[in-house]
N, C-alpha and C positions, 0 to 999 in steps of 0.2 A: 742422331740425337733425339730422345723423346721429347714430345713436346712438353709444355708446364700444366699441371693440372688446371681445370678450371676455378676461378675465382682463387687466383695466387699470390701469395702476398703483394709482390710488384701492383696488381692490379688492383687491391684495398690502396696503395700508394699513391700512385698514381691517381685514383679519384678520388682522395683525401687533399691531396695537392693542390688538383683543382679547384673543392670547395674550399681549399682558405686562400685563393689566389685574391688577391688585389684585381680592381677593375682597373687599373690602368695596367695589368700585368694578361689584360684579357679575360677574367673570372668575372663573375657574375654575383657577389658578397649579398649585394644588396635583394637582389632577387631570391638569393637561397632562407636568408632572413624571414621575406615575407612568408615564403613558402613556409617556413617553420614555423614561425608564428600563429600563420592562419590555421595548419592542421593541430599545433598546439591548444587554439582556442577552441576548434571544435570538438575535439576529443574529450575536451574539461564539461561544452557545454555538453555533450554527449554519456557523458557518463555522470557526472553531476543530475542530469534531468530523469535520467535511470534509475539512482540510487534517489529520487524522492517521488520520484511514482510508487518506486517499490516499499518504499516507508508508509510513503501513505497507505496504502492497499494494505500492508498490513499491522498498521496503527485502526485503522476502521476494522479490520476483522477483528486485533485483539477486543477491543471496544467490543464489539458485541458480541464473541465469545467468551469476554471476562463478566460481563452481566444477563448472559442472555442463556437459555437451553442449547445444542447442539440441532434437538429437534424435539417437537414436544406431541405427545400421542393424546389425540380427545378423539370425542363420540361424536357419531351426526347426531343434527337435531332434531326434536322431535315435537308435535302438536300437541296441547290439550285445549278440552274448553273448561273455563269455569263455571263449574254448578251452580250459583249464586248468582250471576250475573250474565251469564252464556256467550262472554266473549273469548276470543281463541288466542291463545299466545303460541309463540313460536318460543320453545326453549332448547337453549342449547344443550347438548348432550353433557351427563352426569356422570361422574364415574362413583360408584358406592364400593365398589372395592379397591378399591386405590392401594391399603397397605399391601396385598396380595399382588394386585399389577404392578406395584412398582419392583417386587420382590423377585417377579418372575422375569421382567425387564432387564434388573441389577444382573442377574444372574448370567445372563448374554455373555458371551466373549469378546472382550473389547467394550465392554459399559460399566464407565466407572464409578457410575451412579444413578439413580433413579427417584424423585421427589414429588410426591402429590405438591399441586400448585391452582387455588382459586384465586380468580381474576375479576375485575371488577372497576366499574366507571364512576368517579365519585366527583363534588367540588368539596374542594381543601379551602378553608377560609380561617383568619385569622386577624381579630382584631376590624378593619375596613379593606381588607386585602384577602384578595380572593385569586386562585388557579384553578383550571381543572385539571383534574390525575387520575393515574392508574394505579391500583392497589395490587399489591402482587399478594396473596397470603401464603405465607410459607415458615418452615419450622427454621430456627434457631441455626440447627447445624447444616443447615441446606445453604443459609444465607451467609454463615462462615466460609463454606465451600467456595464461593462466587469470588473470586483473586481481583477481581476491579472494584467490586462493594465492600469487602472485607479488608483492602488496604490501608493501615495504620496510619501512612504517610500523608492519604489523601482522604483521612476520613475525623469526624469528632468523635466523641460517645465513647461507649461501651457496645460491644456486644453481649454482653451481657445482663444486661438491662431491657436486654432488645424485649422479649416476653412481656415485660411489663409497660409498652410502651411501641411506637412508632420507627423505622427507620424511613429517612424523605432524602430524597437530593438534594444538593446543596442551590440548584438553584432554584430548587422550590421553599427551602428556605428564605435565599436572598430576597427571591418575591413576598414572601410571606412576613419577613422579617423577623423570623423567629433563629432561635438557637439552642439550644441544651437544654433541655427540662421546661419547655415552654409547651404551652398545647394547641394542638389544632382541631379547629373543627370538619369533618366528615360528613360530607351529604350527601346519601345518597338515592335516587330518584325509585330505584326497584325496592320497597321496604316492604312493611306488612302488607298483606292483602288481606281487605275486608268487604263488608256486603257492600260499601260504599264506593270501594273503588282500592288502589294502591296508594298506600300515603309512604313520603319522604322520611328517611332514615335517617335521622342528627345523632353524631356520637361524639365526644372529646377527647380526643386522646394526647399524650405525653410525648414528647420528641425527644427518642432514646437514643437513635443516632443521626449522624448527617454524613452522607456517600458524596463521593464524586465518582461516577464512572467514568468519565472522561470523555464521554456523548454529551454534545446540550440538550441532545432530545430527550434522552434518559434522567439527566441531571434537574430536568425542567418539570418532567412531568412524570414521576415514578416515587411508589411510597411504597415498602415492605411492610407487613401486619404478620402479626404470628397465625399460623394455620385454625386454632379453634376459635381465634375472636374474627377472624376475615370470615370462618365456616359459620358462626353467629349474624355476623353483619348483613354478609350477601344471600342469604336463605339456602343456606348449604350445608344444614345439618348432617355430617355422615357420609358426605358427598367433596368431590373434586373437581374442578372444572380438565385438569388437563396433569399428566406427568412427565413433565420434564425430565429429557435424557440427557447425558453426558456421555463420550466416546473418549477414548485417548487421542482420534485422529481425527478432526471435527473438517479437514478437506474432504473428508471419502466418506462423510456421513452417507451417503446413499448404498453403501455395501449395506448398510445396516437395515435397510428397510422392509426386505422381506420376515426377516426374525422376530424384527418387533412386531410385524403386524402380526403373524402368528404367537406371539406371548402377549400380546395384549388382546387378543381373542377378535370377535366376529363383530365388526361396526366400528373398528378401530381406525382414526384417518391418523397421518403424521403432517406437520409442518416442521420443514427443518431451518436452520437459519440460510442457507444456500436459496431458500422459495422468497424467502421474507428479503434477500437484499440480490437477487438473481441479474435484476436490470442494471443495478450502478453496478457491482461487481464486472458485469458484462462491457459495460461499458468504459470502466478502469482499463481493460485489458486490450480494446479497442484502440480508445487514446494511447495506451503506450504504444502499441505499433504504426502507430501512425507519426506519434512523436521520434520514431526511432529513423522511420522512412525519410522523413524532414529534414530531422538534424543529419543523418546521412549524406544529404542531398550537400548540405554543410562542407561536411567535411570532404566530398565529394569536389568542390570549389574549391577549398583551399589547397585539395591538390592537385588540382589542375595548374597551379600557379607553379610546380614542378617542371611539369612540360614545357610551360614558355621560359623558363630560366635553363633547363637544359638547352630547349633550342638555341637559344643565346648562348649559351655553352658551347656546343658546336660549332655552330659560325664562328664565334673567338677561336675558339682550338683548333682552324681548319689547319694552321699548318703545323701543328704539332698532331694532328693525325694522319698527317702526310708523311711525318718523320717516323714516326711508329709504325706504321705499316712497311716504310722502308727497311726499316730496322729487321723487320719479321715478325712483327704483330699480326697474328691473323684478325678477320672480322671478328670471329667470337669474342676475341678477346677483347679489343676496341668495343665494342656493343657490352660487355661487362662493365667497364669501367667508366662508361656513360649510365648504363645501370646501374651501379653501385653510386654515382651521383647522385644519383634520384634517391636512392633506397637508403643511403646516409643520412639523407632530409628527410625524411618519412619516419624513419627509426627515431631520429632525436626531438621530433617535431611531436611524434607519438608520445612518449618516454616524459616530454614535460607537459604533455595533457595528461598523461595520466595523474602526475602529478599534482597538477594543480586540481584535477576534478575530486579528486581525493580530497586533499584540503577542503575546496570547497564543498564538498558536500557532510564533509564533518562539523562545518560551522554553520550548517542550515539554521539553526537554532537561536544562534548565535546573531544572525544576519537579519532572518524575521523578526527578533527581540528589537535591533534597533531600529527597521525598518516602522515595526506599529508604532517605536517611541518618535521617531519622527512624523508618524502620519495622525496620531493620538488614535492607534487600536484598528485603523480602517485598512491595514496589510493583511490581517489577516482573521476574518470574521466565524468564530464559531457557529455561530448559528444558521451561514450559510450552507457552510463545509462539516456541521456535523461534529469535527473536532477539536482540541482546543488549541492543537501545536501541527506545526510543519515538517515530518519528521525525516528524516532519510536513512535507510539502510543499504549498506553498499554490499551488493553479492557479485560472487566470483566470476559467475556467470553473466552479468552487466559488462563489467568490465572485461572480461574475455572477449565478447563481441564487440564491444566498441575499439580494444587493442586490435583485431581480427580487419575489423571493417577498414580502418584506418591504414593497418599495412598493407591487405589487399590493395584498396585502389592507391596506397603510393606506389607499390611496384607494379600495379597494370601502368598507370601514367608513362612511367618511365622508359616502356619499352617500345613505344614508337620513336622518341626523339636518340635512343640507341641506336636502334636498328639504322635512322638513318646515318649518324654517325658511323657503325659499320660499313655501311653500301660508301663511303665517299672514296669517289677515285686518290688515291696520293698523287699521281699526275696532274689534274686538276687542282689538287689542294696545292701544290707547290708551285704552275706553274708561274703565278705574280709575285710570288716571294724570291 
């Protein structure tokens, strides 16, 4: 007679039996509980902590890919002295053909845009209320282009207005306490140069729109100007400080970097946004595997609480593995069905972490909303973190390895206290009973 295939229904039975046996019937209820429980919790906190690393990381990239260049091409700088006074300035590299560089940039494979962009350091004052800021100079349809500044939902104004007037963050706004059609003033320290010296730049201008990019850094201190009045302001008749690129694939900006230097010709440097945020990015990616090591470690304990409930399991059941093996239960098969104890808790213990880490990480939002309102705002502070929300995104791949990690070490657990459930003599198991 052939023997039964391995893992045969009898023996899903049989150690189904066991886990709903009563402890006065010899089962171990209360320990299988724990055990579920605990790998329950870590799987949730596991996957939960996964899915808002992974929000974050890239709620911060959108942020500065939705207002920022992918990577922007300027000139080194270069010396003069002044004839009139013979002192030496250091100036930043110019770009005088810009409409041409940018055209031959555009052209690239994979560049889905290209924009002359002057730049510039100014204090924004209004009324007794003063910031300082960065003036971005840029056209019209450059600043439509930008999907965090350009958003309806989180923005006032017109763009369309934009030309004749200002675009400011909304929290240079708040500071400034200005709103729609109100004006600010512009000062700025590089202005005329005369035999005297350089005198201070004052202009008024119109608040055409108000942005939120979703950065406090950007929202605090960042003002759009149209291209020929920024090229007026900052002594940049004809001239660009820098052209901003766009790619379709702004992760592998660096494929792109021999091309551009070659279409933007001989003295061309790039900064891409990968230089500008390389160290916290870096260190985003750090923390998570280190948070992954941790909470591992987690889940790693709570099932261990497998093992000792099985061993309990064993000792109870000595002498019904005494009967089983008389019956003609081989080892295998006894060592299965101690196995599938283990790996029953593990599967259901798994199955409702995943669960709940799901929920939970769907209500991040949801959870930090009440938390600031209990705390009045101090859960979660933009202006440390840069952001203005807590966000979470759950990928397949998160949760894979945390499903993975978790049934790995419940079925490694379980197969020590199997096995020795295997090895027990039935001689021995029967001879007190």
């Amino acid at each position: 007679m052939a023997s039964p295939a391995p893992f045969s229904r009898y023996e899903f039975l049989i150690a189904w039996r066991y886990l709903r046996a009563r402890r006065s019937e010899g089962g171990v209820s209360v320990m299988t509980w724990i055990s579920l429980i605990g790998i329950a919790l870590g799987v949730m906190a596991l996957i939960a902590t996964l899915a808002v690393r992974s929000g974050f990381r890239a709620e911060f990239v959108d942020t500065i890919l939705g207002a920022n260049a992918h990577t922007s091409v300027y000139m080194a700088s270069t010396s003069f002295t002044n004839e009139l006074t013979g002192e030496v300035y250091t100036q930043s590299g110019r770009i005088t053909d810009y409409d041409d560089m940018a055209a031959r940039i555009a052209a690239l494979p994979g560049v889905t845009r290209a924009v002359p962009v002057v730049k510039g350091q100014v204090m924004a004052s209004a009324g007794d209320r003063s910031n300082v800021a960065e003036v971005f100079g840029v056209t019209r349809d450059a600043l439509a282009a930008m999907p965090r500044i350009a958003d309806p939902s989180t923005s006032l104004g017109s763009l369309d207005q934009f030309d004749n007037g200002i675009a400011i963050g909304n929290g240079i706004a708040r500071e400034l306490g200005v709103g729609i059609g109100d004006k600010v003033k512009l000062i700025s320290p590089d202005g005329a140069r005369t035999a005297f010296g350089t005198t201070p730049r004052i202009e008024v201008y119109d608040v055409a729109y108000i942005f939120s990019a979703g950065r406090y850094d950007i929202d605090r201190t960042r003002i759009y100007m149209p291209l020929p009045e920024a090229q007026s302001y900052f002594n940049r008749e004809g001239a660009a400080d820098e052209i901003e690129v766009f790619v379709n694939d702004p992760e592998r900006i660096d494929i792109w970097t021999p091309d551009l230097l070659q279409a933007a010709g001989q003295g061309a440097l790039l900064w891409s946004w990968k230089d500008s945020s390389s160290s916290f990015l870096s260190a985003l990616d750090m923390e998570d595997d280190v948070m992954f090591v941790i909470l591992s470690v987690l889940v790693l304990i709570a099932a261990m609480n497998i093992t000792s409930g099985l061993v309990m399991l064993v000792k109870n059941k000595g002498r019904d593995i005494g009967i089983l093996r008389t019956m003609g239960l081989t080892q295998g098969a006894v060592m299965r069905v101690f196995f599938l104890c283990g790996a029953f808790t593990g599967v259901l213990g798994t199955i409702a972490g995943v669960i709940l880490g799901v929920l939970l990480a769907l209500n991040v939002d949801n959870i930090m909303a009440g938390l600031n309102a209990l705390t009045g705002g101090g859960a979660w502070q933009p202006e440390v973190r840069g952001i203005y929300r807590l966000p979470a995104e759950l990928r397949l791949w998160d949760v894979g390895r945390a499903v993975a990690l978790s049934l790995f070490l419940s079925f490694i657990v379980t197969i020590f206290p199997a096995r020795r459930a295997a090895r027990m003599n039935p001689v021995e198991a029967l001879r007190y009973e």
